[in-house]
N, C-alpha and C positions, 0 to 999 in steps of 0.2 A: 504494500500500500504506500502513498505517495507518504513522505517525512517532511514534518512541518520543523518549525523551528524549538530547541530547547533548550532554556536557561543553562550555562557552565554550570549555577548552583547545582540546579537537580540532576544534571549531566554525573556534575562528581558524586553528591550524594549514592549515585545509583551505583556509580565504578566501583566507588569504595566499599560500600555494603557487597559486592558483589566480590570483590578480593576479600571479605572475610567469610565468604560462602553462605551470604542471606540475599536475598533479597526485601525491596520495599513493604509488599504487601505480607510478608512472615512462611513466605509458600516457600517448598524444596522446589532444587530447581526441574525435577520432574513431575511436579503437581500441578493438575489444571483447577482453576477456580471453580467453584460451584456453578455445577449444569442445571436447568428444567427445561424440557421438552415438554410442551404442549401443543397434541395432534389435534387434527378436525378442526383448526380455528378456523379457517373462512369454509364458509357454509356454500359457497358458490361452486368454489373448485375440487376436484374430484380427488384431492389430497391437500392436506396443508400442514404444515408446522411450526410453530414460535419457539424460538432458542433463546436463552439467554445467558450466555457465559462471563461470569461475572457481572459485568456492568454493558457488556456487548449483546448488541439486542437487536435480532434477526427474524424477517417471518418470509418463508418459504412458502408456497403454492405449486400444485400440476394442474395443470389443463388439458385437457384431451379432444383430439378433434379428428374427425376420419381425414383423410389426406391420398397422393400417388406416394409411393414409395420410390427411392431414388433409384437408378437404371440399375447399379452395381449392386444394390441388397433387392432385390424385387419380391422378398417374403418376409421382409424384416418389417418392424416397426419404426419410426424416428424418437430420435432424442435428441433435445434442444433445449441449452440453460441459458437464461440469461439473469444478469445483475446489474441492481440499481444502486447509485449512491448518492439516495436524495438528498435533498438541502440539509430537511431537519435532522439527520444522523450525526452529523459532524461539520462546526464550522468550516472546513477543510473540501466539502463536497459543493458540489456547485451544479447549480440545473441547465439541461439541454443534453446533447448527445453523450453516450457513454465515451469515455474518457480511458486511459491506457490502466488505469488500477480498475475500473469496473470491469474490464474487459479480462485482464488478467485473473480475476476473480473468478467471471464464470468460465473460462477455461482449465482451471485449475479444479474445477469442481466437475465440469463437466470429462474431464478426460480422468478423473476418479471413477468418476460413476462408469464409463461407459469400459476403459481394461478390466477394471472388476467383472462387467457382464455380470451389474446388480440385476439389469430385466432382460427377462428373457422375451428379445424383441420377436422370435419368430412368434409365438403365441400371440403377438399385437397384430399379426397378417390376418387380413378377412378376405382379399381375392389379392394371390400372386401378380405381383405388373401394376395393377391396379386400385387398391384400398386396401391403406393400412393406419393404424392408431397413429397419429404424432403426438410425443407428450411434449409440452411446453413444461421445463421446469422455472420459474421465475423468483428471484431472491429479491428481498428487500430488505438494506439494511437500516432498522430506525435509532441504532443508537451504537458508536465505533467507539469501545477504548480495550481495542487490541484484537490480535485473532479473528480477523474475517473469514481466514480458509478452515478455521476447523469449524469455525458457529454454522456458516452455511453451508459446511458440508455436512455436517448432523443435522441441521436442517433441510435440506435435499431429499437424505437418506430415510428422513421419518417421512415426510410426506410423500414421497414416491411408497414408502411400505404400506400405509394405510391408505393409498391409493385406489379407488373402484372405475373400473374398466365402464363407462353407461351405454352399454347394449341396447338396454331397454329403450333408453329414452332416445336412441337413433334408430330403433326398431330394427334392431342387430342379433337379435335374442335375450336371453339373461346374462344382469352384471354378473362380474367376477371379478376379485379383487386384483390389481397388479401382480403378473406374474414375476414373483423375488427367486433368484437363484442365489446372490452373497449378499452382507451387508457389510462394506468397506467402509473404514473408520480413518480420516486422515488425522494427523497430527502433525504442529507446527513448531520447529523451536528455530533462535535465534543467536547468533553470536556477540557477545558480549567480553571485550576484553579477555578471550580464550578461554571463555568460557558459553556452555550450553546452557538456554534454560527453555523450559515448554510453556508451550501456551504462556505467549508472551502478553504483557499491556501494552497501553498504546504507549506511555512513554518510555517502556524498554525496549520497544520498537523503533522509536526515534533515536535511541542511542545504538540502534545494531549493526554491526557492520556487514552480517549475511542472515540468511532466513533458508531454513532449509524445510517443503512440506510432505508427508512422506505418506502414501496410503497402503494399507494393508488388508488383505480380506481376514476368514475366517481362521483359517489354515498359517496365518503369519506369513504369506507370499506377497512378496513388493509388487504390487499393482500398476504405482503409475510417484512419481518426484519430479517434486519444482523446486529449481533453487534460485533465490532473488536475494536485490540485495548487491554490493557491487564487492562486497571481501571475498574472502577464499575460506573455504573449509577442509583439512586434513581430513584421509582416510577416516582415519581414527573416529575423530566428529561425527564423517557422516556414519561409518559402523553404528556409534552409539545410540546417531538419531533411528535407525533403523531398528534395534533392537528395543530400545526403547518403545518404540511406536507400537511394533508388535507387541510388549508386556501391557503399556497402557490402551491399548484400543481393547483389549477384552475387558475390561471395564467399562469402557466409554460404549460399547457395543452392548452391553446391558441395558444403559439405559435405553436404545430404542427397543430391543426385546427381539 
């Protein structure tokens, strides 16, 4: 995400606590701040879910709409994210066309979802060549202090899971819920004076010098990594963010269930 500007005070504050192995808010540097997931929130869309990590506060929707299916998959389904970052989120966001962080966002979410082969798009085919499901997934973020890639990736992942296919009401047959085959959990950490830490804020972000995001299914198999950020990360680093990812995502994969 884009980095604003931040005081040398809180800059040192942060270094310093961080050379004695704390940081600000009192977390290890592998602990994510308190999650809730809440599904079903909009009543329109055929999935939806509100994240709130920490103080970062995301609400997720699917859509679903019959569509042609593209030349090269002609039994598949489509899958399509996009991310907003409206005004009221973040001083720092600004209205009109999506911008190189909102962009970066839902491709980092989107190319999660889709190496995992969370759905199983052949079951979204209703005629080969011709008619198939395209899911819109759409993020919006209303409130940024820290960690956009893991809030709207847990929020993607619930609302695509409680997802209902509407057959009925396109006079298709009976619903059925989204066809789930994994549920891949990303995780974000950042570098900080050589050191790692998860699920970063938004002012440990501003002092980071890389950003590494890492997704994993159920199995602990690397899926899909982005790395931002203009530093450089050792072997080492990324080994740990990987291992890490994989211990903490089977927690974090609980709470969507």
């Amino acid at each position: 995400m884009a980095r604003s500007v931040v005081s040398e005070i809180k800059r040192d504050h942060i270094t310093k606590l961080i050379s004695k192995g704390r940081r600000v808010d009192g977390r290890s540097w592998d602990e994510f701040r308190p999650i809730s997931i809440e599904t079903n929130y909009v009543e329109s869309a055929e999935g939806s879910a509100r994240v709130r990590l920490g103080n970062t506060d995301v609400l997720c929707g699917v859509k679903m709409v019959i569509g042609t299916p593209f030349a090269d998959t002609p039994n598949k389904g489509v899958l399509s994210t996009n991310a907003e970052l409206i005004p009221m989120g973040s001083p720092s966001f600004e209205a009109g066309p999506p911008d190189e962080n909102s962009i970066e966002l839902a491709r980092v979410v989107d190319r999660g979802l889709r190496e995992s082969q969370m759905i199983d798009l052949e079951r979204l085919c209703l005629e080969p060549g011709k008619e198939v499901w395209m899911n819109f997934v759409d993020i919006y973020v209303l409130d940024y202090d820290g960690n956009l890639f893991d809030a709207c990736f847990l929020g993607a992942v619930a609302a695509l899971k409680t997802a209902k296919v509407p057959m009925k009401e396109n006079e298709k047959g009976e619903d059925f819920m989204m066809p789930i085959r994994s549920l891949p959990i990303s995780c974000t950490a950042v570098q900080i004076e050589n050191s790692i830490l998860l699920d970063p804020t938004l002012d440990e972000e501003k002092v980071a010098s890389a950003r590494l995001t890492v997704t994993t299914d159920e199995n602990g198999d690397l899926r899909a990594m982005q790395k931002g950020l203009i530093g450089a990360l050792t072997l080492d680093q990324v080994k740990n963010v990987v291992e890490t990812s994989q211990r903490v995502g089977k927690e974090l994969r609980k709470l969507i269930g």
